[in-house]
NUDOSE-540379 format. One record per atom (N, C-alpha, C): x, y, z; residue number from 1; atom name. Coordinates in nm, 2 decimals. Example, Ala and Ser with C-alpha at 12.3 -4.5 7.8 and 13.67 -1.06 7.14 Angstrom:
BEGIN
(pt (1.32, -0.57, 0.78), 1, N)
(pt (1.23, -0.45, 0.78), 1, CA)
(pt (1.32, -0.33, 0.78), 1, C)
(pt (1.28, -0.22, 0.71), 2, N)
(pt (1.37, -0.11, 0.71), 2, CA)
(pt (1.29, 0.00, 0.79), 2, C)
END
This chain:
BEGIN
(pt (4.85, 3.46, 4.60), 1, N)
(pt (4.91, 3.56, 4.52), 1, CA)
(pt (4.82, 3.58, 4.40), 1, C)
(pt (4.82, 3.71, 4.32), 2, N)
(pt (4.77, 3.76, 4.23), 2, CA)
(pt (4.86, 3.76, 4.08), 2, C)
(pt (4.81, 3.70, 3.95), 3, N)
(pt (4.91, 3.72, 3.87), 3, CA)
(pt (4.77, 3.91, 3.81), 3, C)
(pt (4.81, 4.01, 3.81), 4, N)
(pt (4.74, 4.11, 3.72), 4, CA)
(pt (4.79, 4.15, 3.61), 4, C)
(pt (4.67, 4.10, 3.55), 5, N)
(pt (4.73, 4.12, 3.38), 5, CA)
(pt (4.67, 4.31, 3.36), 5, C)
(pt (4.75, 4.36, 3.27), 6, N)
(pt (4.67, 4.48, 3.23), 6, CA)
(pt (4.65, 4.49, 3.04), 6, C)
(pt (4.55, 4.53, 3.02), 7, N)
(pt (4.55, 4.55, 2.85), 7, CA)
(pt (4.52, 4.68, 2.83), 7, C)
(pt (4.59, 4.76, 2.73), 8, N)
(pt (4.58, 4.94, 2.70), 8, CA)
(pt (4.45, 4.93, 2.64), 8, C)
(pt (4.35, 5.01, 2.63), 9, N)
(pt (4.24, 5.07, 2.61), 9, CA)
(pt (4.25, 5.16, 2.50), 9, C)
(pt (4.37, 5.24, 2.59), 10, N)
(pt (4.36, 5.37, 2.48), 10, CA)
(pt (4.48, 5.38, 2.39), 10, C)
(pt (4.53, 5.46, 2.26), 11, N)
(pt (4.67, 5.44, 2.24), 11, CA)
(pt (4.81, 5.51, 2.34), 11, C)
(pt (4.93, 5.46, 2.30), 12, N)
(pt (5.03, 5.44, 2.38), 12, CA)
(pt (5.04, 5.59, 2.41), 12, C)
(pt (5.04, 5.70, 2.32), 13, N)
(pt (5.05, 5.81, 2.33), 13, CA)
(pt (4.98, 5.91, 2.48), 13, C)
(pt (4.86, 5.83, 2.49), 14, N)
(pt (4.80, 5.85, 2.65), 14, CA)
(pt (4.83, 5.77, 2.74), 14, C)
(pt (4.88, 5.66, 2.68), 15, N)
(pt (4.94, 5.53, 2.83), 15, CA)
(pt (5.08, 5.65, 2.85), 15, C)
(pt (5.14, 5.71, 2.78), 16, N)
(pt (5.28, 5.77, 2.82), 16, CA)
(pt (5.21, 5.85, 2.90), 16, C)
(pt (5.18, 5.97, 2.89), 17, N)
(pt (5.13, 6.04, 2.93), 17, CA)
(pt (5.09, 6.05, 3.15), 17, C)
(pt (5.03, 5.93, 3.09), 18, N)
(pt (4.95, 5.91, 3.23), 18, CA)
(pt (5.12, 5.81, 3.33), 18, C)
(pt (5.19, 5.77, 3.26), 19, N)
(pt (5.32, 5.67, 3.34), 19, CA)
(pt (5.36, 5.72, 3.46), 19, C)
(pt (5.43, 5.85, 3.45), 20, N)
(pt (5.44, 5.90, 3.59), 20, CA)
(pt (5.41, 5.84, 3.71), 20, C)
(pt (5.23, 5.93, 3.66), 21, N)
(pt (5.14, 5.90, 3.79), 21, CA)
(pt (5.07, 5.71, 3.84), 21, C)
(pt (5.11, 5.68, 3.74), 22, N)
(pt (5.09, 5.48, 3.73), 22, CA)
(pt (5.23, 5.45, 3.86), 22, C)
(pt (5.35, 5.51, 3.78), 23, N)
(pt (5.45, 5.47, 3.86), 23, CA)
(pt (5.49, 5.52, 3.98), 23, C)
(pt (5.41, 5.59, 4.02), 24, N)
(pt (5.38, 5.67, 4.15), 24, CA)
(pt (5.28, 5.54, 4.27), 24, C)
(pt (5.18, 5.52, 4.17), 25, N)
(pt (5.03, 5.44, 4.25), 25, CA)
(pt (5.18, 5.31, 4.21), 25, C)
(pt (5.26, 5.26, 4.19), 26, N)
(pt (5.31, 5.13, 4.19), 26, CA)
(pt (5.40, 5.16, 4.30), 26, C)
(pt (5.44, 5.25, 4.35), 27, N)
(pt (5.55, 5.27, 4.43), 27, CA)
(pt (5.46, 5.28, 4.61), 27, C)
(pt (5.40, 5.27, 4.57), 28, N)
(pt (5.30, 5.27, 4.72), 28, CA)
(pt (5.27, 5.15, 4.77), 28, C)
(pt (5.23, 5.05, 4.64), 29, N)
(pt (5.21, 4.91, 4.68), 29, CA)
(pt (5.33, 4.84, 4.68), 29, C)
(pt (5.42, 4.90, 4.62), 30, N)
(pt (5.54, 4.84, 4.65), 30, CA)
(pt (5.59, 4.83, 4.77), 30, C)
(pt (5.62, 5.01, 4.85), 31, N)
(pt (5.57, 5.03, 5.03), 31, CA)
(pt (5.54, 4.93, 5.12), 31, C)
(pt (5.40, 4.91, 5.03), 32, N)
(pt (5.33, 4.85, 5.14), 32, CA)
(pt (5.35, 4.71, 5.12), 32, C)
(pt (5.40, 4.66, 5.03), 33, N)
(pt (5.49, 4.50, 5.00), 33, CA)
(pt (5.36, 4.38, 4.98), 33, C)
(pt (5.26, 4.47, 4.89), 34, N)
(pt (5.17, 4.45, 4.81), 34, CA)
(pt (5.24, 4.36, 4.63), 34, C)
(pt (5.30, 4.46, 4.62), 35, N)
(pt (5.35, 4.39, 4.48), 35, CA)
(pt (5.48, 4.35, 4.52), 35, C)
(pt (5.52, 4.26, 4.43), 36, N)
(pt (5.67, 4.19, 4.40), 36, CA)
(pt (5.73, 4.19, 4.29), 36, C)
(pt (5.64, 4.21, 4.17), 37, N)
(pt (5.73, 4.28, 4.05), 37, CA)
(pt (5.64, 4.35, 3.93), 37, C)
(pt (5.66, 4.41, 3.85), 38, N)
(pt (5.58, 4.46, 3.78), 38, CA)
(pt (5.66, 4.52, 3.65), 38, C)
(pt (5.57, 4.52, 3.55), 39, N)
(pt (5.65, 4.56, 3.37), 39, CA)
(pt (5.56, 4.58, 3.29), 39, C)
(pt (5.59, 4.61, 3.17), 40, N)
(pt (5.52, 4.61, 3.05), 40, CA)
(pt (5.56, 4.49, 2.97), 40, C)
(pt (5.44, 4.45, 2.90), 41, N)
(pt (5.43, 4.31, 2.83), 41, CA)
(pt (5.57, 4.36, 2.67), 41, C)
(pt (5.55, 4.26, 2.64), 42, N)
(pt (5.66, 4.27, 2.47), 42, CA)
(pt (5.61, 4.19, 2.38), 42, C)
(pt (5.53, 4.24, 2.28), 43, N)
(pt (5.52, 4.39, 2.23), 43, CA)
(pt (5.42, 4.51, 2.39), 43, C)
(pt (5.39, 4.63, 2.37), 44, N)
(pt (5.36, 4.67, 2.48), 44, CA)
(pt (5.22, 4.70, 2.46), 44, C)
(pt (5.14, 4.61, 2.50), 45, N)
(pt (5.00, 4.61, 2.47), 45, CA)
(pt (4.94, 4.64, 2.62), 45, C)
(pt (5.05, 4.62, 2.69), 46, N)
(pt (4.97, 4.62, 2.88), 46, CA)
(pt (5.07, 4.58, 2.95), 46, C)
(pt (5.05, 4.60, 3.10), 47, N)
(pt (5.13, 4.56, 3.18), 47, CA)
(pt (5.13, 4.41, 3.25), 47, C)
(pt (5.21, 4.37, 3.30), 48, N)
(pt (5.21, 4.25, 3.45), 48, CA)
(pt (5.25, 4.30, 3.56), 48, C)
(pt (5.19, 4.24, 3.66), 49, N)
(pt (5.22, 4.29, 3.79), 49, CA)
(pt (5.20, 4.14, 3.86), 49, C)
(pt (5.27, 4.08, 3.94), 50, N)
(pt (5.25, 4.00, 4.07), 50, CA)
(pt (5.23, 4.05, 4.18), 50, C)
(pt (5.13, 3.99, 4.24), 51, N)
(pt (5.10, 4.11, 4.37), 51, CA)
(pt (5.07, 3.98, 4.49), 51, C)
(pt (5.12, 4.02, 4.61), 52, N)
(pt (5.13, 3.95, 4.71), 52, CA)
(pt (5.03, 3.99, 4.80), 52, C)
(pt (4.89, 3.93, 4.79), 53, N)
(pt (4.78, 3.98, 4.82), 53, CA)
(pt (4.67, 3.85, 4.87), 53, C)
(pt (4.59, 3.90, 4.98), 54, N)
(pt (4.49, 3.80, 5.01), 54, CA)
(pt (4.37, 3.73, 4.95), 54, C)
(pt (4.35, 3.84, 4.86), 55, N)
(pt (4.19, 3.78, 4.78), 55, CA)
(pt (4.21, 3.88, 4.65), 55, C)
(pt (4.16, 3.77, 4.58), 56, N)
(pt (4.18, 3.87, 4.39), 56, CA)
(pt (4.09, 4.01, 4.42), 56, C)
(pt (3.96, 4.00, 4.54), 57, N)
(pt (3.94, 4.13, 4.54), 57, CA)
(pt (3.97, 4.26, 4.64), 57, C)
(pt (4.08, 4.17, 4.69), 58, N)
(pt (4.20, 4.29, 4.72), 58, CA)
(pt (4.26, 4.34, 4.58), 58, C)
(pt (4.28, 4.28, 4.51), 59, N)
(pt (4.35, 4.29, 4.42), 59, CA)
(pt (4.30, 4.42, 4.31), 59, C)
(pt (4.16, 4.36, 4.29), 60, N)
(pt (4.09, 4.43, 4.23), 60, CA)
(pt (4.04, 4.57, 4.33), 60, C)
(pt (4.06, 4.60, 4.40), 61, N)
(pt (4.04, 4.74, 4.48), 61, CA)
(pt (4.15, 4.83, 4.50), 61, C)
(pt (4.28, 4.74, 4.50), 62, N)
(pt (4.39, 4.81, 4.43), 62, CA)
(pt (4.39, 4.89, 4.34), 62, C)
(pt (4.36, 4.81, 4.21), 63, N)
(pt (4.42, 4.83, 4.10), 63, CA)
(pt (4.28, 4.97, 4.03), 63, C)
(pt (4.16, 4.99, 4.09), 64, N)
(pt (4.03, 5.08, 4.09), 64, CA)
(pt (4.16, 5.18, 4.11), 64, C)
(pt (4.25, 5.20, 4.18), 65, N)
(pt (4.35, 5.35, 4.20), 65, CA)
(pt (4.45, 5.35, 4.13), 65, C)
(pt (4.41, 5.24, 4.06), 66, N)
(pt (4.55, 5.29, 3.92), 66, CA)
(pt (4.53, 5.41, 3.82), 66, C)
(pt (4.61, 5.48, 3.80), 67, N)
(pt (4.57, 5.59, 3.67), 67, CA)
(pt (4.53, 5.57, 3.56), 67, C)
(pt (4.58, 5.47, 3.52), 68, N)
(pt (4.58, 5.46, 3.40), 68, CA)
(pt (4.38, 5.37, 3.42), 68, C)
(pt (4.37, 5.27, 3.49), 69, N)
(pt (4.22, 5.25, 3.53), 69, CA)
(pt (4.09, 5.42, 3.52), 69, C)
(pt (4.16, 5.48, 3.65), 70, N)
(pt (4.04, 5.58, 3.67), 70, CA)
(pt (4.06, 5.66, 3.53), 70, C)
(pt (4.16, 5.67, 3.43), 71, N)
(pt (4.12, 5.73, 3.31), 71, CA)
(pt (4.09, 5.67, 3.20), 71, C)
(pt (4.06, 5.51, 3.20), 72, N)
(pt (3.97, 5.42, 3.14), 72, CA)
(pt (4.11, 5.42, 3.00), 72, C)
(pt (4.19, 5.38, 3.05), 73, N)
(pt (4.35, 5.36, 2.93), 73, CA)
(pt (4.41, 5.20, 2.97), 73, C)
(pt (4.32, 5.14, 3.08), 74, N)
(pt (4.36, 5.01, 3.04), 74, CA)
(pt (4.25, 4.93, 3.18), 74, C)
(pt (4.21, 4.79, 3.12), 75, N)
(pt (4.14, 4.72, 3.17), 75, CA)
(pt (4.25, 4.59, 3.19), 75, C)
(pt (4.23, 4.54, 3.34), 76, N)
(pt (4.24, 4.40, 3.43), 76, CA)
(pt (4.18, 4.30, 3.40), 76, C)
(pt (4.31, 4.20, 3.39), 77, N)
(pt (4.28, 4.05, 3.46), 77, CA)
(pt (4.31, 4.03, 3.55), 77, C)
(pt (4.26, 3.93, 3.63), 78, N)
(pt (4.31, 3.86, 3.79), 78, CA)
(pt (4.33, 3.75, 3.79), 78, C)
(pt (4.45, 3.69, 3.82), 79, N)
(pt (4.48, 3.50, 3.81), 79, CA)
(pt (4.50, 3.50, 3.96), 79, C)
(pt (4.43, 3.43, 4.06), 80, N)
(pt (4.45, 3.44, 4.15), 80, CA)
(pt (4.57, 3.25, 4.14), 80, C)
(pt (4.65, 3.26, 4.24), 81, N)
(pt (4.70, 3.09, 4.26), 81, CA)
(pt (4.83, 3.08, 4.35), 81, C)
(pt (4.83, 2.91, 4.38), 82, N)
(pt (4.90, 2.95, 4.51), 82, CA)
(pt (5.04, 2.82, 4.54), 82, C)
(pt (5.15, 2.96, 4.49), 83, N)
(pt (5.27, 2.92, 4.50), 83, CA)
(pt (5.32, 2.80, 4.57), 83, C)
(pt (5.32, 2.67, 4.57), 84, N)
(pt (5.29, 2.57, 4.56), 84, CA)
(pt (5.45, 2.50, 4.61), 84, C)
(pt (5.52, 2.55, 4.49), 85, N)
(pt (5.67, 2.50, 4.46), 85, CA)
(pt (5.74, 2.65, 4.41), 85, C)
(pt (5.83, 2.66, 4.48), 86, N)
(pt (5.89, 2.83, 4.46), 86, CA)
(pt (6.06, 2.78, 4.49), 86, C)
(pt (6.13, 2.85, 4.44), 87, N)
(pt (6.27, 2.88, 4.50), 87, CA)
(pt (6.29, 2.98, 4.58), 87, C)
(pt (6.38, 2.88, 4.69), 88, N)
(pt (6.41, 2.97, 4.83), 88, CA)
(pt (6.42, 3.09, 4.82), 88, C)
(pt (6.49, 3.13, 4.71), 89, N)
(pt (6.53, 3.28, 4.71), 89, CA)
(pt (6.33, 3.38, 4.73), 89, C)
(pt (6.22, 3.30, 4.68), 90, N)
(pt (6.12, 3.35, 4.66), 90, CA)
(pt (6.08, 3.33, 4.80), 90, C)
(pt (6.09, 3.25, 4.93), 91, N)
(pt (6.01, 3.21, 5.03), 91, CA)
(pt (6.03, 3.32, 5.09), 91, C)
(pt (6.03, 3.47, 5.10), 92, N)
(pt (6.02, 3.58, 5.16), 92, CA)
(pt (5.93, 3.59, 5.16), 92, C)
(pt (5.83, 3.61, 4.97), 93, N)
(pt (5.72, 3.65, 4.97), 93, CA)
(pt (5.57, 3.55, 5.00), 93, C)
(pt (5.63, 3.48, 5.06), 94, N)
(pt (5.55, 3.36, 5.10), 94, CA)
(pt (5.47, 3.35, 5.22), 94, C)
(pt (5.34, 3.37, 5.25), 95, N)
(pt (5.29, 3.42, 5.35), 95, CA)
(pt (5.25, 3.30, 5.43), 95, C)
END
């Protein structure tokens, strides 16, 4: 699994802007049962996303089709690590 961090780039006024189409590209990997949860941080400097994925550069070839990426309004981190000790309720996402 992937922890993806995201940090805004540009001000919030263009992170709004672009949300729509962000929450569009999240609703695909959600589909495809790529992600497992996803938000904005507090205060809202960027997002989190967990993503249930094979290699951080899956991860990272994902996240190249984010909107808010291809319009350069926020830059990735990758924690790649491996759910070890989880609660049952979580062993769905457990590959």
């Amino acid at each position: 699994m992937v922890i993806i961090l995201g940090k805004y780039t540009k001000p919030l006024e263009v992170i709004d802007t672009l949300l729509a189409d962000h929450r569009i590209f999240l609703d695909l990997f959600y589909k495809n049962s790529k992600f497992i949860c996803s938000g904005p941080q507090n205060p809202r400097v960027g997002g989190v996303i967990v993503a249930n994925v094979g290699t951080v550069d899956e991860a990272r070839q994902i996240m190249e089709n984010d909107p808010f990426y291809i319009n350069g309004a926020a830059e990735y981190r990758f924690i790649e690590f491996l759910p070890l000790k989880y609660d049952q309720r979580f062993s769905c996402f457990i590959k």
